[in-house]
C-alpha positions as CSV (number, residue, x, y, z in Angstrom):
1,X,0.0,0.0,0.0
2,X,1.9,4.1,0.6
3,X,2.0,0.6,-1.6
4,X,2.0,3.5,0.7
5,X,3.0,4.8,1.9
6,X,4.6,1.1,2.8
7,X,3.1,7.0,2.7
8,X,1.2,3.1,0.5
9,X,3.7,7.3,2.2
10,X,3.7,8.0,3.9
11,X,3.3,7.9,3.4
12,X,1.8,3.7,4.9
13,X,0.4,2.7,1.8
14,X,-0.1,4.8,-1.2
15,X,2.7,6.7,-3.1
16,X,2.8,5.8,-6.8
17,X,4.4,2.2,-7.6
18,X,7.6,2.9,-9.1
19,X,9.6,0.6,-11.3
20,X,12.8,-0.4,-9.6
21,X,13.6,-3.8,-11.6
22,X,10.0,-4.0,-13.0
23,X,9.0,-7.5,-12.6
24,X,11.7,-8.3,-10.3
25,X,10.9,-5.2,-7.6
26,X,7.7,-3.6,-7.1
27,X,5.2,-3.4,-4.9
28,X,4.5,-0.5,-3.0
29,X,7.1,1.2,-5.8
30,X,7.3,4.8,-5.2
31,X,8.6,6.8,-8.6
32,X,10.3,7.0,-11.6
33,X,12.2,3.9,-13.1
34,X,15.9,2.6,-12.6
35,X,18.4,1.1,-10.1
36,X,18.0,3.7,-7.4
37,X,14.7,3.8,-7.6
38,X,14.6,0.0,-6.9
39,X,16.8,0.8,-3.9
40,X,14.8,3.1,-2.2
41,X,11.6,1.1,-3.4
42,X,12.1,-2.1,-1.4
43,X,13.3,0.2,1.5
44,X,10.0,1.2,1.5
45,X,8.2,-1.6,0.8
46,X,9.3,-3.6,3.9
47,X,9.1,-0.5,5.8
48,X,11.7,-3.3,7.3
49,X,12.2,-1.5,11.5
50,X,15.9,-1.8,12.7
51,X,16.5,-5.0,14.5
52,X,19.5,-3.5,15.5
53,X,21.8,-0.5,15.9
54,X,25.6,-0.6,17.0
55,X,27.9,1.8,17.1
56,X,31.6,1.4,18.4
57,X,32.7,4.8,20.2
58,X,36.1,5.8,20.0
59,X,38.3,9.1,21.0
60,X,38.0,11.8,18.4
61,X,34.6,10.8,17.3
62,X,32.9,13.5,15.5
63,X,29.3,14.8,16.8
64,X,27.3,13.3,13.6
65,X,23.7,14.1,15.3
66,X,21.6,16.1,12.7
67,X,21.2,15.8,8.6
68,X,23.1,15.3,5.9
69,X,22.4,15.4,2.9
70,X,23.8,13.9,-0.6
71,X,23.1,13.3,-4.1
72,X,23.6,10.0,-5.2
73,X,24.0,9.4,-9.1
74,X,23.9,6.1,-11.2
75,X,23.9,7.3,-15.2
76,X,22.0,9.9,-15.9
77,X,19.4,9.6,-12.6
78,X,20.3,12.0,-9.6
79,X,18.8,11.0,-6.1
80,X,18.6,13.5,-3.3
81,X,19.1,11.3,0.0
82,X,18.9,12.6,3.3
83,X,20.1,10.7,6.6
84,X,18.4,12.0,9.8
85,X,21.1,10.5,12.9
86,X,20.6,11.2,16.6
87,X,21.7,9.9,19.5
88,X,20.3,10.0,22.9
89,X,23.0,10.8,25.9
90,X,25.5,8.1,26.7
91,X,23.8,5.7,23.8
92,X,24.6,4.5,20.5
93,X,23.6,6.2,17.2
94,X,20.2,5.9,15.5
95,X,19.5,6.8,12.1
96,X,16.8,7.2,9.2
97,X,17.0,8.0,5.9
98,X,15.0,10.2,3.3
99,X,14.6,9.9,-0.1
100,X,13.5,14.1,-0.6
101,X,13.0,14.1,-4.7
102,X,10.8,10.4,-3.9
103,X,8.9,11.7,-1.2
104,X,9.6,9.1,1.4
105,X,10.8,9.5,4.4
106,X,11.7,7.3,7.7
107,X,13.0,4.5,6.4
108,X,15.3,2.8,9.0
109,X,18.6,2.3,9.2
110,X,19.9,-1.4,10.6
111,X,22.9,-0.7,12.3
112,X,25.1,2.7,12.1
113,X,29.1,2.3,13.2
114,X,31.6,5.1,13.6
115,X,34.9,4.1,14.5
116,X,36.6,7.7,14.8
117,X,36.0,8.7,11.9
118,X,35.1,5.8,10.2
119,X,31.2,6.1,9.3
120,X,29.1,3.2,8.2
121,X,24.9,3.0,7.9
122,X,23.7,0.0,6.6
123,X,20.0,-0.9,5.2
124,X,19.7,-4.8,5.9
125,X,16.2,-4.6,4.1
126,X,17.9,-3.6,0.4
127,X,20.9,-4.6,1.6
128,X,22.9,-1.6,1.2
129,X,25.7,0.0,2.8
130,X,27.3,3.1,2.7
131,X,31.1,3.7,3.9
132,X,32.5,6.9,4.4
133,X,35.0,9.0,5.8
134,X,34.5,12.4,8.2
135,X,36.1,14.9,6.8
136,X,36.7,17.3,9.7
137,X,37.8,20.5,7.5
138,X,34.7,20.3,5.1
139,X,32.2,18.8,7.7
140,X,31.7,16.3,5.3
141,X,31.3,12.6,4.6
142,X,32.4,11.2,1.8
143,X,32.0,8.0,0.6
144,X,30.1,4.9,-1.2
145,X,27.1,3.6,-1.5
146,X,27.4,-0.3,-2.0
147,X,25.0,-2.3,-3.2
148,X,24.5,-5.4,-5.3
149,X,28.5,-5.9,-5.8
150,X,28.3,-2.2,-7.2
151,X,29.7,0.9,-5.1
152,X,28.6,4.6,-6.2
153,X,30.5,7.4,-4.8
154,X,27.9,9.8,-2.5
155,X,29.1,12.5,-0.4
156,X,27.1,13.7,2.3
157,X,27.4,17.4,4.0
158,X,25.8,18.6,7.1
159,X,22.8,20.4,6.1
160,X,21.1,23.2,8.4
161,X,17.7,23.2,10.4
162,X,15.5,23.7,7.7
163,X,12.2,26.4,8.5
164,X,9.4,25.6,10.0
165,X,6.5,25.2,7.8
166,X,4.3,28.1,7.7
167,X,1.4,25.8,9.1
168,X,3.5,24.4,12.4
169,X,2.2,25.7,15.9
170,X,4.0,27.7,18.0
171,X,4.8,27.1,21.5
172,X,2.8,28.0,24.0
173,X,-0.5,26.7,22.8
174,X,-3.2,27.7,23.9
175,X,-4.4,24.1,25.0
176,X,-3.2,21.5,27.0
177,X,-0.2,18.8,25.8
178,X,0.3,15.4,27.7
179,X,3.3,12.9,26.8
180,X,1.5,9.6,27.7
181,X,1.7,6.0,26.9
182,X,-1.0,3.1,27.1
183,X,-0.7,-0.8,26.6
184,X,-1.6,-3.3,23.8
185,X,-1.7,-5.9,25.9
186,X,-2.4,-8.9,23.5
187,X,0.7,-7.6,21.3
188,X,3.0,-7.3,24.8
189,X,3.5,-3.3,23.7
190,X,3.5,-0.5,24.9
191,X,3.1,2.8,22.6
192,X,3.8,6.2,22.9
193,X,2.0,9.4,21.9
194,X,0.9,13.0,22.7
195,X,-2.8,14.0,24.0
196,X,-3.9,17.3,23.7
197,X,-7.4,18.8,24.9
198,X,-8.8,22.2,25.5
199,X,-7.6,24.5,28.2
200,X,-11.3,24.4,29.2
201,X,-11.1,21.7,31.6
202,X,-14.9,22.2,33.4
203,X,-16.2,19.1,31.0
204,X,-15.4,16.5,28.8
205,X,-14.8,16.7,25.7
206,X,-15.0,14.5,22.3
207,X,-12.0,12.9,21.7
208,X,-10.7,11.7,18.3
209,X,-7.6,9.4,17.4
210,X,-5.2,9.8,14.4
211,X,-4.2,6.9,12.2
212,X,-1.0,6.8,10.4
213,X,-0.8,6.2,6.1
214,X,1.5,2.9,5.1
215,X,5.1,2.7,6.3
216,X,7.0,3.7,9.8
217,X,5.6,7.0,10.6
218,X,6.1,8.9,14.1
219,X,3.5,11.2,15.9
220,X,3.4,13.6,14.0
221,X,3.4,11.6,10.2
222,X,6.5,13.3,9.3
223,X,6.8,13.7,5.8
224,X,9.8,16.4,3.8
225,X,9.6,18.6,6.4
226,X,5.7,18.3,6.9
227,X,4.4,17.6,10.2
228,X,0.5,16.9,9.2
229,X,-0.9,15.5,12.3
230,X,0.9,17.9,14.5
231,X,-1.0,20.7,12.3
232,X,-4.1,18.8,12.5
233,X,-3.8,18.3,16.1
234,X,-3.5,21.6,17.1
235,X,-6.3,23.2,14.7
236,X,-8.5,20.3,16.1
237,X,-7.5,21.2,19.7
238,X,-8.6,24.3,19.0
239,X,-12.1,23.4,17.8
240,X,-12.6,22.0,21.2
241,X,-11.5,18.3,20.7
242,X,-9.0,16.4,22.4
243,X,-6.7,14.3,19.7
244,X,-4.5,11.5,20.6
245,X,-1.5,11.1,18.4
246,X,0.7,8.4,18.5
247,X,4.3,6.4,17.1
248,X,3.7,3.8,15.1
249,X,4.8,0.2,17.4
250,X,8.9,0.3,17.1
251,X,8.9,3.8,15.9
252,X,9.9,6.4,18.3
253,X,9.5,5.9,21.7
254,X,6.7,3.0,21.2
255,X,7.5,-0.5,21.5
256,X,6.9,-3.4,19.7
257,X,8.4,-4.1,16.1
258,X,6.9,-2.6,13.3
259,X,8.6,-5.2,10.3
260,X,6.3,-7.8,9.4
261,X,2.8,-6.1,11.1
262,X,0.1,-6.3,9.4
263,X,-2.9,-3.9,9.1
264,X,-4.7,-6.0,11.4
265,X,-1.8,-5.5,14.3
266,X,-1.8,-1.8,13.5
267,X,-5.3,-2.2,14.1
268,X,-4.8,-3.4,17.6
269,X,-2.8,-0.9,18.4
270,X,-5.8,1.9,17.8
271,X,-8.4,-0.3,19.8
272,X,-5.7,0.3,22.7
273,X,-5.9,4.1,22.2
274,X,-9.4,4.4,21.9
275,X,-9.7,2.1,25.2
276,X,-6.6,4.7,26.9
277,X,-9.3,7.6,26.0
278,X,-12.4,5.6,27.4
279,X,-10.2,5.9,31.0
280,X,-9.7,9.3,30.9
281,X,-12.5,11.4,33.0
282,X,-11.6,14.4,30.5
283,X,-13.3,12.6,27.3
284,X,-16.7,11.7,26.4
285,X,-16.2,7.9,26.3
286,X,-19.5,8.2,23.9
287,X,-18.1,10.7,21.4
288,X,-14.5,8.8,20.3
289,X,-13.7,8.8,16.7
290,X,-11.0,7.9,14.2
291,X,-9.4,10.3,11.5
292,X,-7.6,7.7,9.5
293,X,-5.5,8.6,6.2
294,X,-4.7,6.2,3.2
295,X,-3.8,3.2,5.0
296,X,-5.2,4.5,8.4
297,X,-8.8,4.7,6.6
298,X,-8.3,1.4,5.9
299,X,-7.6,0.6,9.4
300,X,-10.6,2.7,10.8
301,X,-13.4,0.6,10.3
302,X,-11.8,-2.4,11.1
303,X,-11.1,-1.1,14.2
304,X,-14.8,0.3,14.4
305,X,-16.0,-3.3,14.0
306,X,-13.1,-5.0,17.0
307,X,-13.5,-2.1,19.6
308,X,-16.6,-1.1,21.1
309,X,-16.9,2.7,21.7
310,X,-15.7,3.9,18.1
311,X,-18.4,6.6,17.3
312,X,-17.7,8.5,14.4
313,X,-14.9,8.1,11.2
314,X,-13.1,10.0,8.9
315,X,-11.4,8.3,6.0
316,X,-8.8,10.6,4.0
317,X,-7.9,9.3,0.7
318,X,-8.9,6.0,1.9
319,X,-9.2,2.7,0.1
320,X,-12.0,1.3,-1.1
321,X,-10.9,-1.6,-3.3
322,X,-8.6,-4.6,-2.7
323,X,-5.1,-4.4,-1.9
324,X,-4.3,-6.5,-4.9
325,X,-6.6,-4.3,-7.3
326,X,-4.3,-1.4,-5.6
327,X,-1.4,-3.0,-6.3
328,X,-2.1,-3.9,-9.9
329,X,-3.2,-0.4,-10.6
330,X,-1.0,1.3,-9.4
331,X,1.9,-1.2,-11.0
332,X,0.4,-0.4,-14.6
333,X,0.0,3.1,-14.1
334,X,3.9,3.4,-13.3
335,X,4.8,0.9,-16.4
336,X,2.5,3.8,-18.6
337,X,4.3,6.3,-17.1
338,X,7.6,4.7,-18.2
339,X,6.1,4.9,-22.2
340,X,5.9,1.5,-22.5
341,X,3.6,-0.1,-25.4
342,X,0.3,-1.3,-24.2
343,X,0.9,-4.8,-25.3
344,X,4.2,-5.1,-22.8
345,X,2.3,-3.2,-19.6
346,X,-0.2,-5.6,-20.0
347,X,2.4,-9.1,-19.7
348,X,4.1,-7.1,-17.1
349,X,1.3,-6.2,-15.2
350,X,0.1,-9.6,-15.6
351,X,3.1,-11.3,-14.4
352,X,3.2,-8.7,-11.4
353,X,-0.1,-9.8,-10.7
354,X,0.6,-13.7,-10.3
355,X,2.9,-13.5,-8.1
356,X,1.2,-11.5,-6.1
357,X,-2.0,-13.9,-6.0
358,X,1.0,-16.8,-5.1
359,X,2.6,-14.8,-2.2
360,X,-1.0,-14.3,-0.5
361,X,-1.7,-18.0,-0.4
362,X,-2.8,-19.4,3.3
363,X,0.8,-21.1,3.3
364,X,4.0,-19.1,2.0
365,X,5.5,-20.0,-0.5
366,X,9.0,-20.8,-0.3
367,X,11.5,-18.5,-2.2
368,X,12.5,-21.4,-4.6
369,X,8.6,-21.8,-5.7
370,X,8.7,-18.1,-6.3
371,X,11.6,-18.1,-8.3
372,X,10.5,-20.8,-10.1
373,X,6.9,-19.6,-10.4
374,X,8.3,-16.4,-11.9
375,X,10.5,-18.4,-14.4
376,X,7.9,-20.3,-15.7
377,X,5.8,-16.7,-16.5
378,X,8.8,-15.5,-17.9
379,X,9.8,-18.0,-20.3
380,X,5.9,-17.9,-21.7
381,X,6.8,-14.1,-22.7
382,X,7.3,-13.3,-26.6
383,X,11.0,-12.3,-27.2
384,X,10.0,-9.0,-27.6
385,X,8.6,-8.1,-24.9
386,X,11.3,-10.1,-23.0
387,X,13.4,-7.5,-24.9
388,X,11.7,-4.4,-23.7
389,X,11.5,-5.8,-20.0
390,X,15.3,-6.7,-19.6
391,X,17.0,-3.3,-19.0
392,X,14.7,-2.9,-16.8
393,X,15.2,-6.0,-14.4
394,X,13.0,-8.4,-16.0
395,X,14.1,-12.1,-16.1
396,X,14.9,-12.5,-12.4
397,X,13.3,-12.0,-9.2
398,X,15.5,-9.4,-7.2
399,X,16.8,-10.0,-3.5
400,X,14.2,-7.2,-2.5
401,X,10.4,-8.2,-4.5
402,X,11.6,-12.0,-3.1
403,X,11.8,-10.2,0.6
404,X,8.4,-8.4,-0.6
405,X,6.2,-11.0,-1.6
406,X,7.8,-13.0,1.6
407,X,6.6,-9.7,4.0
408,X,3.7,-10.2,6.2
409,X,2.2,-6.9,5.4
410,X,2.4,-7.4,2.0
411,X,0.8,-10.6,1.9
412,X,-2.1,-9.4,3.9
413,X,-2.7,-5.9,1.9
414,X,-3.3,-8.3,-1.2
415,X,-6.0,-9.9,0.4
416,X,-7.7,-7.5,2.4
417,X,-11.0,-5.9,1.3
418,X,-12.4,-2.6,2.8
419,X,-15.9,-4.0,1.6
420,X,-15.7,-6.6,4.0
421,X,-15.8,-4.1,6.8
422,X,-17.4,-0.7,5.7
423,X,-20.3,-2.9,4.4
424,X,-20.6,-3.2,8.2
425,X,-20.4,0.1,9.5
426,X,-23.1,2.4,10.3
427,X,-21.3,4.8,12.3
428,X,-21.4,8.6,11.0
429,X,-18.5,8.6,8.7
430,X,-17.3,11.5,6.6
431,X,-15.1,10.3,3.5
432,X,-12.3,13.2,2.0
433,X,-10.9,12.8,-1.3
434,X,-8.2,15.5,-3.4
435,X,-9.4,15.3,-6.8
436,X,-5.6,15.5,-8.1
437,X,-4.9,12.4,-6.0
438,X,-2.6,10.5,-8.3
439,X,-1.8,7.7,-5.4
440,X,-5.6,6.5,-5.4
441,X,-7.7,7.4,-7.9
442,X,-10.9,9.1,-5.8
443,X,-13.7,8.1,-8.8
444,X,-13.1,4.8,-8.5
445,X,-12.2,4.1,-4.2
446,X,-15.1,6.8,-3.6
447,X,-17.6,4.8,-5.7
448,X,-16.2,1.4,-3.7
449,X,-16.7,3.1,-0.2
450,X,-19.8,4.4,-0.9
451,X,-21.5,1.1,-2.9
452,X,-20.2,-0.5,0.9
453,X,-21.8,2.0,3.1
454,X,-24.8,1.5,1.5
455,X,-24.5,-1.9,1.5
456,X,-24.5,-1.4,5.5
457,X,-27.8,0.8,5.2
458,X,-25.7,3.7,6.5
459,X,-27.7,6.9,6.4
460,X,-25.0,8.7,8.2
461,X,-22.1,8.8,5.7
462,X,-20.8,12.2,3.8
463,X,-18.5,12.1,0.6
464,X,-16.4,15.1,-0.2
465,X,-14.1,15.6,-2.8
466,X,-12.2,18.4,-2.5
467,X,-10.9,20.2,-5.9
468,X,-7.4,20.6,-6.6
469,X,-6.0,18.3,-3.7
470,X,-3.3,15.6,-3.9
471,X,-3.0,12.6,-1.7
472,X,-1.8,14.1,1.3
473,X,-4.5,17.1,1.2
474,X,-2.2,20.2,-0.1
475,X,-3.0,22.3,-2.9
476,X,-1.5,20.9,-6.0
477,X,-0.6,21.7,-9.4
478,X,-0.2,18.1,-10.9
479,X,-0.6,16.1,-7.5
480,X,2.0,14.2,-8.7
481,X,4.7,12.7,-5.4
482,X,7.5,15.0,-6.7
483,X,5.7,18.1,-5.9
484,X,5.0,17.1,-2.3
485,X,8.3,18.8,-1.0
486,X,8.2,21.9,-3.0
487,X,4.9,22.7,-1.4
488,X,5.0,25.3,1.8
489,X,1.3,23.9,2.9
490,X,0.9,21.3,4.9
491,X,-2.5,20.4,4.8
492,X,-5.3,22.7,3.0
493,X,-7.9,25.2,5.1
494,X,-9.8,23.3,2.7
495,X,-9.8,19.7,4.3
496,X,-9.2,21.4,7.6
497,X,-12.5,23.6,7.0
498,X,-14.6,20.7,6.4
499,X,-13.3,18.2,8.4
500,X,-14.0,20.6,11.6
501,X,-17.8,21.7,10.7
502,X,-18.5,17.5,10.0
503,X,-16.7,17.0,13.3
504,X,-18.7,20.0,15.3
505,X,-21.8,18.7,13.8
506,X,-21.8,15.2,15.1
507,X,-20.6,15.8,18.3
508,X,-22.9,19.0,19.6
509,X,-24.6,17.5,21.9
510,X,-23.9,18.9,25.2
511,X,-21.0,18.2,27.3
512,X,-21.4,16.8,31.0
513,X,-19.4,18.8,33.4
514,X,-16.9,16.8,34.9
515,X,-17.3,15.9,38.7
């Protein structure tokens, strides 16, 4: 999904599949075609969370807490990568990494090693490392990126605290802002997130939790720079509801491990927020709702249908068909994008297809029925089109699809059907669509969600589709993922507009005072 997000960005499911060895990587592809885009691609895909992270201290060691920035370039393709490392006091280094011109940010970094001034970061999931050298006079560090027996040279430099975006709050609110945790208990867990509620505390107040899009995402979702549920917290806050953010488990300071979840886990770990908020005097335990984007408003009404006391939804650019319909669509769009003839995106997207039916069988298949399965596919292909797909990566399943169609998450997503669910919920629910959303095309996951909902009988459920939009709710020009940076908004007064006057609406029944 951010085959998003895994942003399907983060966003979690639902960037744009990109080509990265065509047949051989895929899946929740983010952009344009090519080795580096593969790289990245099945970084993103497994949204794979560090197992580990080690790091030898030695005298002379450089202060490397902050972000550097590189370009890495293979041919005539130029990446802009962006390594976030910080280090809490007396412990080892931690890093990220973001791929800015890609969109896609958060993706973990396994293990990170300095030895003086030695520097190592290595990315178990694409299995890539880069090696480099401080260079204390420059501030620089330059080295290679390895990967595949290939080393590219990439140098990274320091880069400053970018600006705030013009949408971030500015301390001191005018609201209140709790640090608190709560328990999953059937995961073992324990996750991490921010409350904040009005300043008014004389009665309780409607409460509403926020639900992350596809891949590792913090509190706050953030995204190149963009912080969109710390925006929408705060201009929610101010409306007079309480909103409870939250890490994603094994991101930030939650626990648990986020490689290998499924949608369903992530599910669990909103039915523990929403019972965290039924505890708390300050909410109405009968007015607790779910704002869930891409992935999260695939999440919401499962969660809905699990946890009692779910009373309202919002699903932002959410899905309405199967994961594998997703997958496939989103697969040929990219192979279109690439100006490949009809006849060829159609064997590709074909191909793409089976193995993604074989990877979501009850029992897994094993990596040599894969490869083999793929062979077989491939050898049924006219030269031609064998001839088109080959620069590409065709004729071999790469290290990183073979980890993809083995990943838990991706398994599920192909299977899982919103139908199944929002054909059960009657709940007030307000669905928000861009109308330049390029990630998930709104005519055809609007008609999906509705033909479900009234499939329920739901006489409570709202469609907006809000004009000139992209996926992630800022005024576009194209909507396309490569603008998503370049944009100073965060989220539009558009969705922010609507979203409050549904939320106001459904909740104004009058608030008991607290005791």
């Amino acid at each position: 999904m951010n085959t998003f997000e895994r942003s399907l960005t983060t966003t979690h499911i639902f960037f744009l599949f990109l080509l990265s060895g065509l047949l051989s990587v895929t899946g929740k592809a983010f952009r344009r075609a090519g080795l580096i885009a593969g790289v990245l691609l099945s970084m993103l895909v497994l949204s794979a969370q560090a197992d580990t992270v080690t790091n030898t201290v030695a005298d002379a060691e450089p202060d490397l807490q902050g972000a550097w920035v590189g370009t890495l370039q293979v041919g005539d393709n130029k990446l802009r990568l962006r390594f976030n490392v910080s280090r809490e006091q007396d412990q080892p280094y931690q890093a990220t990494m973001d791929s800015i011109d890609q969109g896609a940010s958060g993706i973990p970094v396994s293990r990170v090693t300095v030895k003086q001034q030695h520097i190592e970061l290595e990315i178990d999931a694409a299995q890539v490392l880069y090696v480099g050298e401080y260079q204390v006079a420059s501030e620089q560090i330059q080295g290679q990126w390895q990967q595949g027996g290939q080393a590219f040279d990439l140098t990274l430099s320091r880069q400053q605290q970018e600006a705030r975006k013009p949408q971030d709050p500015v301390k001191p609110y005018p609201y209140i802002e709790e640090q608190i945790s709560f328990n999953n208990t059937a995961a073992g867990i324990q996750l991490a997130g921010t409350l904040t509620r009005p300043a008014d505390t004389s009665h309780a107040v409607p409460a509403v939790v926020l639900i992350s899009g596809s891949g590792p995402q913090d509190r706050d979702q953030q995204l190149l720079g963009h912080r969109p549920f710390l925006v929408l917290a705060d201009y929610l806050t101010r409306q007079g509801f309480a909103v409870l953010r939250f890490d994603d488990r094994g991101i930030g300071k939650s626990g648990g491990t986020f490689y290998q979840a499924t949608s369903l886990d992530f599910a669990t770990d909103v039915a523990a927020a929403v019972r965290y908020l039924q505890q708390r005097i300050e909410i109405r335990a009968d007015q607790i709702g779910l704002i869930g984007h891409s992935e999260g408003g695939l999440i919401a009404p499962v969660v809905a249908q699990q946890q009692e006391g779910v009373s309202f939804l919002v699903l932002l650019a959410a899905p309405g068909i199967t994961g594998a319909e997703i997958s496939a669509n989103q697969f040929e769009q990219m192979l279109v994008s690439q100006g490949l003839p009809e006849t060829t995106v159609r064997h590709a997207t074909a191909i793409y297809t089976n193995m993604n039916k074989l990877a979501a069988k009850p029992r897994q298949p094993t990596a040599a029925e894969l490869n083999g399965y793929y062979q077989l596919q491939w050898q049924k292909l006219p030269d031609e089109i064998k001839q088109q797909l080959l620069p590409l990566g065709g004729g071999a399943l790469s290290k990183e699809r073979l980890a993809e169609l083995q990943n838990a998450w991706f398994r599920y997503f192909q299977q899982h059907d919103p139908h199944r669910w929002l054909s059960k919920t009657k709940l007030p629910t307000l669905v928000l669509y861009g109308s330049k959303d390029v990630q998930l095309d709104a005519e055809i996951n609007i008609a999906a969600i509705e033909q479900a909902l009234q499939q329920a009988r739901n006489t409570q459920y709202k469609v907006i589709q809000l004009q000139g939009l992209n996926h992630l709710f800022q005024e576009a020009d194209t909507g396309r993922w490569d603008e998503y940076a370049s944009i100073s908004q965060t989220l539009s007064p558009m969705l922010l507009s609507n979203l409050a006057d549904w939320l106001l609406q459904i909740t104004m029944q009058k608030a008991p005072e607290l005791k």
